[in-house]
N, C-alpha and C positions, 0 to 999 in steps of 0.2 A: 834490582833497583832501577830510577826512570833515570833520564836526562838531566843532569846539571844544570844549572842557572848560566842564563847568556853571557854575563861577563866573565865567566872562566873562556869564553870563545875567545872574546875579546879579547883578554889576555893572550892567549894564544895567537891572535891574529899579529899582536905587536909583539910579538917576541922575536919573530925571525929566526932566519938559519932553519935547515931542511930539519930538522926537530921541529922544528914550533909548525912549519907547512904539514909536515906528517900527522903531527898531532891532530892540526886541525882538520884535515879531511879522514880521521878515525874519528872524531866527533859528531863532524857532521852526518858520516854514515851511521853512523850511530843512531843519530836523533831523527834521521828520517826513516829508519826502521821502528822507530821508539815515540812516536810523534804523538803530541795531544792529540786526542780525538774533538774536532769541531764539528762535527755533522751527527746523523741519526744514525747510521750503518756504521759510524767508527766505533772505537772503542778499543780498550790496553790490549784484551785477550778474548774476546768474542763482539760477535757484531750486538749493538748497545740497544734497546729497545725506548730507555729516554736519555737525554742527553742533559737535563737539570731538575732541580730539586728545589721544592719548597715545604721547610720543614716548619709545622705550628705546634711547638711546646707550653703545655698545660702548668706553668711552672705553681707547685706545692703538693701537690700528689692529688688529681682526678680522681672523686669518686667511682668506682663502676656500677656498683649498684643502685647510683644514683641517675647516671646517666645512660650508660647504655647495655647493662649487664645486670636481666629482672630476674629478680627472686622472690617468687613468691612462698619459698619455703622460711623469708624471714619473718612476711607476716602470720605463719603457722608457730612460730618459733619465738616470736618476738615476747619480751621479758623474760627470758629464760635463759639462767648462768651454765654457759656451753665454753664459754672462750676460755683460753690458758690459764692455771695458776696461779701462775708466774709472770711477773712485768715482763716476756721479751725484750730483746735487745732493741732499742729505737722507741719501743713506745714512752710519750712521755706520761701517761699514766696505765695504771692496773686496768686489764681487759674488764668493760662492764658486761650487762646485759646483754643478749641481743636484740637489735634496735633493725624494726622494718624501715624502708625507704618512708619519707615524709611526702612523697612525689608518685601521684599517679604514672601508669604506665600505658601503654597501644600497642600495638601491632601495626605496621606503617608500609608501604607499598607492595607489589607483587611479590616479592619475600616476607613481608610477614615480621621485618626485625621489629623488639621488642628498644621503644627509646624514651624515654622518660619526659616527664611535660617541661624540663628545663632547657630542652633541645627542641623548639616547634619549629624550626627552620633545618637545621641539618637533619630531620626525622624525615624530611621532604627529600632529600638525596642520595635515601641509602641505601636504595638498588641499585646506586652507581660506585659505591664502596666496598672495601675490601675490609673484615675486622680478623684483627688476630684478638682473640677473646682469653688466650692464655697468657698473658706477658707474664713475667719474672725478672727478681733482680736478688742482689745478695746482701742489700741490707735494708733497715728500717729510717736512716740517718738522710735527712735532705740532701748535703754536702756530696757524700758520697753517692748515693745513688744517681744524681744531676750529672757528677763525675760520670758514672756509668755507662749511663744513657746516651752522653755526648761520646766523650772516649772511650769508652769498654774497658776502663780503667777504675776503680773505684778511689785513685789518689791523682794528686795535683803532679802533672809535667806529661803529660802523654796528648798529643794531636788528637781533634775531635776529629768529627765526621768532616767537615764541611772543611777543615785544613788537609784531610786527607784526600778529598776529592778535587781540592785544587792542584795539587802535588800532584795526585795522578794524570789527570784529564787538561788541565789548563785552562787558560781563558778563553769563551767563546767572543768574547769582544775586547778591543786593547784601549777601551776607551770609559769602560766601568769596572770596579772591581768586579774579583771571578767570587768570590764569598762575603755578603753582608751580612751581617747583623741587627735586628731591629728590635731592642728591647723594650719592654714594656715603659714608658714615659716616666712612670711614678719610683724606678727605680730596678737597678737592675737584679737577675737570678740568684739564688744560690751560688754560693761560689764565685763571684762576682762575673770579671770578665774572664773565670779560666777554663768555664765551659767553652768558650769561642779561641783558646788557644791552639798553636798549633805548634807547642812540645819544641821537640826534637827536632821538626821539620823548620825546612830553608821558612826565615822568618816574613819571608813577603805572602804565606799562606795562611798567616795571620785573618781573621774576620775583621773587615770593616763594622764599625759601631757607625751607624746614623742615627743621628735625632731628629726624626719623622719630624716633629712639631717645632723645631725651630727656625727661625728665617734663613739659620746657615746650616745644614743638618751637619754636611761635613766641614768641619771647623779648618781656619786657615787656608782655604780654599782658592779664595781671592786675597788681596792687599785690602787691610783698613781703609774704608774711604776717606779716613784723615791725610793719609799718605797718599795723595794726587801723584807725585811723581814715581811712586813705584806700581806702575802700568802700562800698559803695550809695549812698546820697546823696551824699555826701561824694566820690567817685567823680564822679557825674555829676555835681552840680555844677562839679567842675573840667574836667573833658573841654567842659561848655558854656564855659566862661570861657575855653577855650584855643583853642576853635573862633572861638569871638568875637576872640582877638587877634590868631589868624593870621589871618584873612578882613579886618580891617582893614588890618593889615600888606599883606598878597594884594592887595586892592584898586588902590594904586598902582602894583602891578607886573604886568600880567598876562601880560607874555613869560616872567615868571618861572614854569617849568614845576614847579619843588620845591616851592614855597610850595602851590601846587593840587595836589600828590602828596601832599605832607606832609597838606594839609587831608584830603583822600581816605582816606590811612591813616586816619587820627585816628574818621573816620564808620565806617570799614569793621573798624576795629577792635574798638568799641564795639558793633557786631553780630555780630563775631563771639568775643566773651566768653559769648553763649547758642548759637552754632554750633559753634567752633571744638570746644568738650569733646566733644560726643556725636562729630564726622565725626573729633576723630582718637582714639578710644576702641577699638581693635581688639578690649578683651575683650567688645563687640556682637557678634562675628564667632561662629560655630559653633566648635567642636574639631574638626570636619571639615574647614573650611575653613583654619583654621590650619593642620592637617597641610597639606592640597591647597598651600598655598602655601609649603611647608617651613620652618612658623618653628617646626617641635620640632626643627630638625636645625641645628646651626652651622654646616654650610657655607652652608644657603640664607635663613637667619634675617634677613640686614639686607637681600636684594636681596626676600626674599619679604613681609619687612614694608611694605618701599616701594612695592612692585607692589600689596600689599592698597590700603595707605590712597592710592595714587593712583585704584584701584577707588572708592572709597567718597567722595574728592574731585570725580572725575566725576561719579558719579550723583546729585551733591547741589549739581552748577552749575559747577562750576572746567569751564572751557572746554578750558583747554592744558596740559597736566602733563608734565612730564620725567622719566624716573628714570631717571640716570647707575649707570652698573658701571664700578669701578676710579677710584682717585686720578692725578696725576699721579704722574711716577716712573719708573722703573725696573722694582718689584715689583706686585703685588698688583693687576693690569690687564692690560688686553691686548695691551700692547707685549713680546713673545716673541722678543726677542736672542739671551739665553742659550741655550734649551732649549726650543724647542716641544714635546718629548714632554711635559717635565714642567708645565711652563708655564702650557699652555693649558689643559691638563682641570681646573685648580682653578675658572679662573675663568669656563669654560663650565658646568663642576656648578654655582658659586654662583648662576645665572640660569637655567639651563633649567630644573627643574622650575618654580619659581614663574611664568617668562614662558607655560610652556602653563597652568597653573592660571589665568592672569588671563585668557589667552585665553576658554578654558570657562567660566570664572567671567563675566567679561562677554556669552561669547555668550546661556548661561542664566538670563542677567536681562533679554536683550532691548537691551542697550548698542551692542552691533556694529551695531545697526538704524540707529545714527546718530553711531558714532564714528569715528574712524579708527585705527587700530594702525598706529604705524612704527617699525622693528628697524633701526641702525642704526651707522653707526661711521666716522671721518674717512679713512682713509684703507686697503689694504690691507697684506701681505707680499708678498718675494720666492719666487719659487722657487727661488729659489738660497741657498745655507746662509751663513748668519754665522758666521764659526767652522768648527761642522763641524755644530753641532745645532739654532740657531736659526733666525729670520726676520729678513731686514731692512726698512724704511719702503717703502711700494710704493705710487705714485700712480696705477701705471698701469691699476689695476682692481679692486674688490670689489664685497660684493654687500649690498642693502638689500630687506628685505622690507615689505610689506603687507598687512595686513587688515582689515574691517570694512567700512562704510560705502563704498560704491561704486564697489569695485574687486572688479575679476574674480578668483572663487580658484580656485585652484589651476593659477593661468597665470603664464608669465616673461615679461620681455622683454631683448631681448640676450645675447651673449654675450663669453666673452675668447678668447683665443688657445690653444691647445694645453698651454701651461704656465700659464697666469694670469697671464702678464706683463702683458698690455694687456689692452684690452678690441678686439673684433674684429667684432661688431655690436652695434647699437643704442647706441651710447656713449650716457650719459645724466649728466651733471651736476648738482651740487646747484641750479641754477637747475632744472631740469626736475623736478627733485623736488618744490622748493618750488612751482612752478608748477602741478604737479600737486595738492599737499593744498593749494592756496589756490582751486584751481577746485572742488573739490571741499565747498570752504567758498562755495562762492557767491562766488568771490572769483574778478575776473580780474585778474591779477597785472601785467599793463601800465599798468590805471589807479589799481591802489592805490599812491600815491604823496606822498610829505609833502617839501615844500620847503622846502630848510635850502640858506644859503651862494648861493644862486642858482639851485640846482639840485633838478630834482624828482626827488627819488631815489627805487628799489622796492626790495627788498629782491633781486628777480632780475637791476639793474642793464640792462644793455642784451642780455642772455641772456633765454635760458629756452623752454620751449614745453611744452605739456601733451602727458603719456604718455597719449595716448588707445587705447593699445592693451591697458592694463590696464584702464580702465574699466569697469564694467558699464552 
């Protein structure tokens, strides 16, 4: 297990008597054996190859066959009763037909990947990606699967990725959070906010929720301008007086992990009332840049706003960032029931132009030297029709991409079967994935591990193995 939270020091420091001095220099030796890694070359248990993470979750389950995994065996196949029986588990109706893609396909740079017309911008950058063409998961159900994906958990109370990476590694700046969150505007995921929890762990590893589009993303931030007098001095005075009574309060509790999150807030807030205005200030950005990330266009304005200020988040310390596409629901995501023709092309236009602008945009800052890029989504479709026009829930296989920081581009690994029902090599699971961006973090994912209940749990459970075959 890593290092304690600073005010157990604390405590220690005011304790006194050759006990509590004892104490604290086995701590401190401790912690600087045990120490975050802030640089390139650190890392828990090997030298680290990126040092943050920007993860884009597809949230309602991404076609593959629609977008980036062709089959032209459906259109050999198409109308014709091949799929289950049986309603499997998840699907919310009887397997139909099979139904070919509605969507031309190409062949697209010196490799040659096959990406469908609903992607004409990331089909432009994907010799510089990484695809796992095999994903899997172990059920057909949103809720869980989202669970999955994030935690490696299929139920509610277990730390995501991005709580775990903060717990491990720490902040690389003490003046923005180290894990944000940036939910789709229209409403948040599956599962609400328990894909961004962080379980069991100390609760200041929690995910930052920001509201990209509002005047205040993070709320309470500053004093209501109605209240003139509580500001500048008057300000800090109180924030000092309130740090002073939770750290009291804190003091007799130190299993209590709120009282040390709440303190944490309170510090990290107060620096970032002079950070937070300028990194979330978009109109910094060029008029170039806004076009490149389509926020003059309403289809791509709230996914290209996110993808900018997640740019701008990383390059100024946020270690872990998320930008979710689509709410839970029915509409406005990419769970495609009804009508994949119609369906899907809105809400692959709302992200492709902006997801290859972040790409460019980060490569030509020199960001990719040390981040990771992950494309990604809980679970697949069928190839068999819902109805007559849609997709139904499909565990049996989709696809997750990668790029940046120390993965091989423009290579895959695995693949699915004839139709995209399964996956047929290299099966890969979200333990393998997370396996993989936490090796890649200096992280080996067997010994990161925090014990709760009796048990020393990882976020990969008794799974998992590193994709060493994408590596660089």
């Amino acid at each position: 297990m890593l290092n304690l939270p600073l005010s157990r020091r604390e405590l220690l420091t005011h304790s006194g008597g050759s006990f509590g001095a004892a104490a604290l220099a086995w701590w401190l030796g401790r912690e600087a054996t045990a120490a975050p890694a802030t640089n390139l070359n650190g890392g828990l248990h090997h030298p680290a190859k990126a040092k943050r993470v920007i993860q884009l979750f597809m949230n309602g389950g991404a076609s593959p066959m629609d977008t980036f995994d062709y089959k032209p065996e459906l259109k050999r196949l198409h109308g014709q009763k091949l799929g289950p029986k049986e309603k499997p588990e998840g699907f919310t109706a009887a397997a139909g037909a099979v139904m070919k893609s509605p969507f031309e396909f190409a062949q697209h740079g010196e490799t040659g990947r096959w990406v469908s017309t609903v992607f004409p911008h990331q089909s432009k950058i994907v010799d510089e990606l990484t695809f796992l063409m095999a994903m899997t998961t172990k059920t057909n159900v949103h809720g869980p699967a989202s669970y999955m994906m994030n935690t490696g958990f299929m139920l509610p109370g277990f730390p995501c990725m991005g709580s775990w990476i903060s717990y491990a590694l720490g902040s690389l700046a003490d003046n923005l959070p180290t894990f944000v969150v940036l939910p789709d505007t229209r409403g948040l995921p599956y599962n609400q906010k328990g894909n961004f929890s962080c379980g069991f762990l100390p609760a200041k590893h929690q995910g930052t929720l920001v509201n990209a589009t509002s005047k205040t993303p993070i709320p309470n931030l500053f004093a209501d301008p109605q209240y003139a007098f509580a500001r500048d001095k008057a300000d800090k005075d109180t924030f000092a007086l309130l740090q002073q009574l939770n750290r009291q309060h804190a003091a007799p509790r130190p299993e209590d992990s709120r009282l040390e999150a709440r303190i944490a807030a309170g510090e990290l807030a107060a620096k970032m009332q002079l950070s937070a205005p300028e990194a979330f200030d978009l109109s910094r950005e060029t008029k170039e840049t806004h076009a490149a990330y389509g926020l003059d266009q309403k289809v791509t304005e709230d996914f290209g706003r996110r993808a900018l200020l997640a740019r701008r988040l990383l390059e100024r310390g946020t270690r872990f960032v998320q930008v979710w596409s689509g709410p839970q629901g029915a509409i406005n995501n990419w769970d495609n029931h009804g009508n994949i023709k119609t369906e899907l092309p809105a809400i692959a236009a709302s992200v492709d132009q902006p997801i290859a602008a972040l790409f460019r945009d980060m490569k030509s800052r020199g960001l990719l030297d040390d981040t990771l890029v992950v494309w990604t989504t809980e679970f697949g479709r069928t190839p068999f029709a819902q109805g007559s026009k849609g997709r139904d829930h499909n565990r049996g296989t989709f696809v997750t991409w990668l790029a940046g920081a120390g993965v091989k581009a423009g290579v895959s690994h695995g693949k699915s079967d004839e139709l995209g029902y399964q996956t047929a090599e290299g099966k890969t699971y979200c333990y393998d994935l997370h396996a993989t961006i936490l090796h890649l973090l200096g992280i080996d994912h067997k010994r990161l591990t925090y014990r709760t209940a009796g048990i020393d749990r990882r976020i990969t459970d008794v799974h998992g193995h590193v994709v060493h075959e994408i590596l660089a």
